[in-house]
C-alpha positions in Angstrom: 0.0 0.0 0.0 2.8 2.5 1.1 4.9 1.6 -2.1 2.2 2.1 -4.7 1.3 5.3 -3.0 4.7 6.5 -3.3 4.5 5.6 -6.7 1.5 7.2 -7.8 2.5 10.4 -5.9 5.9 10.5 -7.7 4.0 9.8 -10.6 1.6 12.7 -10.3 4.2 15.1 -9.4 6.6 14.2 -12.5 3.5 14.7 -14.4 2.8 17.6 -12.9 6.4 19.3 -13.4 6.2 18.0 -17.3 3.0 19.9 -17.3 4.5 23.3 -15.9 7.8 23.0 -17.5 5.6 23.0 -21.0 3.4 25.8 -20.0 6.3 28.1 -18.8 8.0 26.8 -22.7 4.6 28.1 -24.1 4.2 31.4 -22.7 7.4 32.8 -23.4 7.2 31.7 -27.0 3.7 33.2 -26.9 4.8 36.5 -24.5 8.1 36.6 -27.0 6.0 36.9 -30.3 4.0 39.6 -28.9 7.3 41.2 -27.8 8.0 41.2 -31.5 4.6 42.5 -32.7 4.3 45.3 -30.2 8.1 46.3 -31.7 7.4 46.4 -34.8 4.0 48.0 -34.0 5.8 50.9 -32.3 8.6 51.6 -35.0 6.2 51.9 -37.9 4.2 54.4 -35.3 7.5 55.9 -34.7 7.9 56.1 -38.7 4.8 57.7 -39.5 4.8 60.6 -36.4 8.5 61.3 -37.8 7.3 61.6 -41.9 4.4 63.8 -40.1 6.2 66.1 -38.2 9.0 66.3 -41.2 5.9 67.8 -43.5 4.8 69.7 -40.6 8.6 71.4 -40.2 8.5 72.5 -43.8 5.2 74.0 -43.6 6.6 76.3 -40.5 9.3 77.2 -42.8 7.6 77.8 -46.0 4.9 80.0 -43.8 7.5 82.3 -42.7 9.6 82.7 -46.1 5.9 83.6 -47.2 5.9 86.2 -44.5 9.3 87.4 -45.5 8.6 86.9 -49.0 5.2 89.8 -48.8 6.4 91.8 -46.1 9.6 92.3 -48.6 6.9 93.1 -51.4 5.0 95.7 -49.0 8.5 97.9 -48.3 9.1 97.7 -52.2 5.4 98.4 -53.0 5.9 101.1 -50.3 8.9 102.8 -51.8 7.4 103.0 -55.0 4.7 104.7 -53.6 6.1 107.3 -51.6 8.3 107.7 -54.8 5.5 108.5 -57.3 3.8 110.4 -55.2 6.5 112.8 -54.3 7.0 113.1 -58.0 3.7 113.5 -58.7 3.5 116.4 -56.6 6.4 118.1 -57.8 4.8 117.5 -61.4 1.9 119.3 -60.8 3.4 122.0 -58.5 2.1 120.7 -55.0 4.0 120.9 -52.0 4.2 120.7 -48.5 1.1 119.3 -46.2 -1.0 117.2 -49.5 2.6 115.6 -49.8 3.3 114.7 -46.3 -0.5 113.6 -46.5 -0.1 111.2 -48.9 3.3 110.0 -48.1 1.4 108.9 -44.3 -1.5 107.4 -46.0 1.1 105.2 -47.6 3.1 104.2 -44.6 -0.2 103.4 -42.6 -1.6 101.2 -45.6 2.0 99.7 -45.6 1.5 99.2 -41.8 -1.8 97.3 -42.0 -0.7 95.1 -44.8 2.1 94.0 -42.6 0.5 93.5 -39.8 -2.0 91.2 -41.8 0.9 89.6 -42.9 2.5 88.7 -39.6 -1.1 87.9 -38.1 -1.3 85.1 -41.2 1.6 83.9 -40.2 1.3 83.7 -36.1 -1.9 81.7 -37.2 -0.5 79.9 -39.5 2.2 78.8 -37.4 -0.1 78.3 -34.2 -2.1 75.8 -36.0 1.1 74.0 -37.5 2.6 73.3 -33.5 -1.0 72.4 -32.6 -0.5 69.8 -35.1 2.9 68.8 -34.2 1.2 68.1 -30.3 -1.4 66.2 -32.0 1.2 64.1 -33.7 3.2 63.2 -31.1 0.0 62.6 -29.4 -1.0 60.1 -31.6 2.5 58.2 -31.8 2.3 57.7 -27.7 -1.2 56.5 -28.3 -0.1 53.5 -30.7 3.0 53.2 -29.3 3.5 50.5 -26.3 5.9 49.5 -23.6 5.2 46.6 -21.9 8.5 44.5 -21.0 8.4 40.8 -22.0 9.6 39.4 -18.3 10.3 35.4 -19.3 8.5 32.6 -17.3 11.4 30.7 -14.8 11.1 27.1 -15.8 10.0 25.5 -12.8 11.7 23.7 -9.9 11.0 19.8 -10.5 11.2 19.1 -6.6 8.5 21.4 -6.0 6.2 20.8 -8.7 6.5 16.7 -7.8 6.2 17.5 -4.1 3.0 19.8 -4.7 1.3 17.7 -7.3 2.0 14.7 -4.8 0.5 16.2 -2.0 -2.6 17.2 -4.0 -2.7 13.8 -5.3 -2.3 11.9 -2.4 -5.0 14.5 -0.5 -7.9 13.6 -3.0 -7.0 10.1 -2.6 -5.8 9.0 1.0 -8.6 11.8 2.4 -6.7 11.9 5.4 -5.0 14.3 7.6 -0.7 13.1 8.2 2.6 14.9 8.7 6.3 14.4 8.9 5.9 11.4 12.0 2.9 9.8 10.0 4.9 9.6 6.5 7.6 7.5 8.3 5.5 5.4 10.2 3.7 4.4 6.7 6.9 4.1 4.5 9.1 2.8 7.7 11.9 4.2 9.5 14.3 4.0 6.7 12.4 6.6 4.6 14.2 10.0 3.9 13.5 12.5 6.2 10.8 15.4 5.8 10.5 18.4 7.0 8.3 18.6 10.3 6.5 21.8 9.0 5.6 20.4 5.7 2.2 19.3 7.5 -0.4 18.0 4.6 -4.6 18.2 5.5 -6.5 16.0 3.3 -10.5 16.4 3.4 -12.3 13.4 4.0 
């Protein structure tokens, strides 16, 4: 009786251990491939926010050559201006206030074209770095970080002791420790430890 419990609880917990050692093999081929996926999930994130925010770069710079580009045109547009009407009025005899008239209405029309220009282009710009957050936004949103931690195989001893002691609880249905083990396998059985106390249900 005491051998072929032995036998079936060594049995049970070598079972057992096979058992854990192929789940543990399992999930880190399982939590590896996902390792992989979520890798290459993030770099093509990563590669798409970048070819974003390269498009979104050179529309900041071609807003603000624009800007320089039309606020170049107003001072050239305004020289011209201030030109012909100084000529004009030394054409047809004029002089004086009617000149210096002119020549302001000139430098505030100059002034209120570029201060529409630079308003265009605070906007313009505003809305292009609201983009970029939006961006980056979206990159942290697809992109994730969760460490693959691999699964220890496990310990044979105590994957045979525990599936044992399972084993031999649904099937002996009774309560022994340490003192009881040797008295059924005999003195010469190898000592266990006193604390290791087992409860079986009946």
């Amino acid at each position: 009786m005491a051998a072929l419990m032995l036998a079936g609880m060594a049995l049970q917990g070598f079972l057992g251990y096979e058992q854990a050692k192929q789940e543990a093999k399992m999930n880190n081929i399982l939590g590896r491939h996902k390792q992989k996926i979520q890798e290459q999930n993030n770099a093509a994130a990563r590669s798409a926010g970048d070819d974003k925010q390269t498009v979104t770069t050179l529309n900041i710079r071609r807003s603000m050559q624009n800007y320089i580009n039309a606020d170049a045109s107003i001072d050239v547009a305004k020289m011209r201006s201030r030109s012909e009407s100084i000529v004009n009025a030394a054409a047809g005899g004029t002089a004086g206030l009617s000149v210096n008239d002119s020549i302001m209405d000139i430098e505030r029309n100059a002034a209120r074209a570029e201060a529409g220009e630079r308003d265009t282009l605070q906007h313009t710009v505003s809305e292009l770095q609201r983009s970029r957050r939006q961006i980056e936004a979206e990159v942290q949103s697809r992109t994730s970080n969760n460490l693959f931690i691999p699964s220890e195989a496990p310990s044979a001893f105590s994957a045979a002791l525990g599936t044992g002691m399972r084993m031999g609880a649904s099937t002996y249905g009774k309560s022994w420790d340490g003192e009881s083990l040797k008295g059924l396998f005999g003195s010469g059985a190898a000592p266990i430890d006193q604390t290791a106390r087992i409860a079986y249900q009946r």
